[in-house]
C-alpha positions in Angstrom: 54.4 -35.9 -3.0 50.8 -34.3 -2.0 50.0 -31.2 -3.9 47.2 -29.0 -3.0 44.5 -27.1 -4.7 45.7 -23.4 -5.1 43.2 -20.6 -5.4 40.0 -20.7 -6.8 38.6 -23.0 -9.4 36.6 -21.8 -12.9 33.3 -23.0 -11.0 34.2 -21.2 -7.6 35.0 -17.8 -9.6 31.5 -18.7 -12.1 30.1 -18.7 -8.8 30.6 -16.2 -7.1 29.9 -13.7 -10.3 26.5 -14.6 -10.5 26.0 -14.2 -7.1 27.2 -11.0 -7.5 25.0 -10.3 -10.6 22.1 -11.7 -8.8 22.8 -9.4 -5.9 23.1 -5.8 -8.3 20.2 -7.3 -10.4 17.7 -7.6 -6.8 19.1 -3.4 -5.6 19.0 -2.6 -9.5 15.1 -3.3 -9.3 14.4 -3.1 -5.7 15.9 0.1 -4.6 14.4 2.6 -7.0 10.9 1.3 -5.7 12.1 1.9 -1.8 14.0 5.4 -3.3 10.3 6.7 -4.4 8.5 5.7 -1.3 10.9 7.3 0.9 10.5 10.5 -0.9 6.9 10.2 -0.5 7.0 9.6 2.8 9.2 12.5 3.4 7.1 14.6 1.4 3.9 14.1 3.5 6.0 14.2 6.5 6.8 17.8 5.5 3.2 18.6 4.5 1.8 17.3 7.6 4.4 19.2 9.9 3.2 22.3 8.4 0.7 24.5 10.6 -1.7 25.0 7.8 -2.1 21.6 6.4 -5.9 21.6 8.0 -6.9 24.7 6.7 -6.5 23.2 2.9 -9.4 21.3 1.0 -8.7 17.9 -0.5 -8.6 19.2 -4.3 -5.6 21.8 -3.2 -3.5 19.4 -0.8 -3.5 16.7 -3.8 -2.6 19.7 -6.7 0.2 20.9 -4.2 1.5 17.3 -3.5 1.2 16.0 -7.2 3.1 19.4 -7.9 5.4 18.2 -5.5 5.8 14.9 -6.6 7.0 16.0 -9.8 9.4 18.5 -8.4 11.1 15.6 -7.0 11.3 13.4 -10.0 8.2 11.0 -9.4 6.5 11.2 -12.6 5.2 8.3 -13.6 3.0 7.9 -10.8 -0.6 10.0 -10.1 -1.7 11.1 -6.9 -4.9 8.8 -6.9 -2.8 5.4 -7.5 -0.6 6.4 -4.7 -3.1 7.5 -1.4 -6.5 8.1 -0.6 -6.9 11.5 0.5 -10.4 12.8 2.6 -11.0 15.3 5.5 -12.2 14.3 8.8 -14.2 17.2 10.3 -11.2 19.8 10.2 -8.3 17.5 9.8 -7.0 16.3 6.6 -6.3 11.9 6.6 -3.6 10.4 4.1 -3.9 6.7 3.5 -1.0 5.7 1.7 -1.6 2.8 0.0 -0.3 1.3 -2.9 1.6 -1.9 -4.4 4.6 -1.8 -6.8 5.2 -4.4 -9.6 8.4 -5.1 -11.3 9.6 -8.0 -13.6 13.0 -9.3 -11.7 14.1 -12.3 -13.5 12.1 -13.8 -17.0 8.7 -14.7 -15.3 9.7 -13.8 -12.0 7.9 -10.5 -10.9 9.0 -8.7 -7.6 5.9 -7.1 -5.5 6.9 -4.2 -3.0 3.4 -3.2 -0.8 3.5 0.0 0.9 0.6 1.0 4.0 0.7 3.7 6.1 -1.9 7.0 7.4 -0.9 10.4 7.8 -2.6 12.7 9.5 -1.9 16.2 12.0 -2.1 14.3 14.9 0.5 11.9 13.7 2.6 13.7 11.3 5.7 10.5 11.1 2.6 8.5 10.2 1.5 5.2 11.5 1.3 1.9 10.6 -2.1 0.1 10.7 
């Protein structure tokens, strides 16, 4: 008489937890770097789409944004590590900038880069 294998064996059910693990573990550290960005990006998405975004000098628009920044629960990071911030003639220029560092697994580190310009003219920002 042949008898099969039913269901799954320890190894098969060992395996599949740890990918699992391995999966919450990579959104775990990934997604609150991507969570911030995508506030910041909607935050100077808002700025820029404001009609008076060129009348403001560079010391106000990066008070108001770091003000802003902490109304929406990114604290641990300044204005200055974040984006470069300078006036062209009349028009304000955002270069968003900036590299996130997180240990993943024992000596393996996870490095997010984020690069993009913001200005009136293209208030969704651009990509260089």
């Amino acid at each position: 008489m042949y008898v099969s294998q039913r269901g799954l064996s320890y190894w098969s059910v060992l395996l599949g937890v740890s990918f699992f693990a391995l999966i919450l573990k990579t959104v775990a550290t990934v997604g609150p770097i991507y969570a911030d960005y995508y506030t910041v990006d909607q935050m100077l998405k808002t700025k820029f789409g404001e009609t008076q975004v060129d009348k403001l000098d560079v010391a106000k628009f990066k008070s108001d944004f770091q003000a802003a920044m902490e109304r929406n629960g990114i604290r641990d990071r300044k204005i200055d590590d974040l984006m470069v911030v300078s006036k062209d003639g009349s028009k304000i220029l955002v270069d968003l900038d900036y590299e996130e560092r997180r240990q993943f697994i024992s000596n393996l580190d996870v490095v997010v880069h984020f690069k993009k310009s913001y200005s009136v003219d293209k208030p969704d920002g651009f990509t260089e």
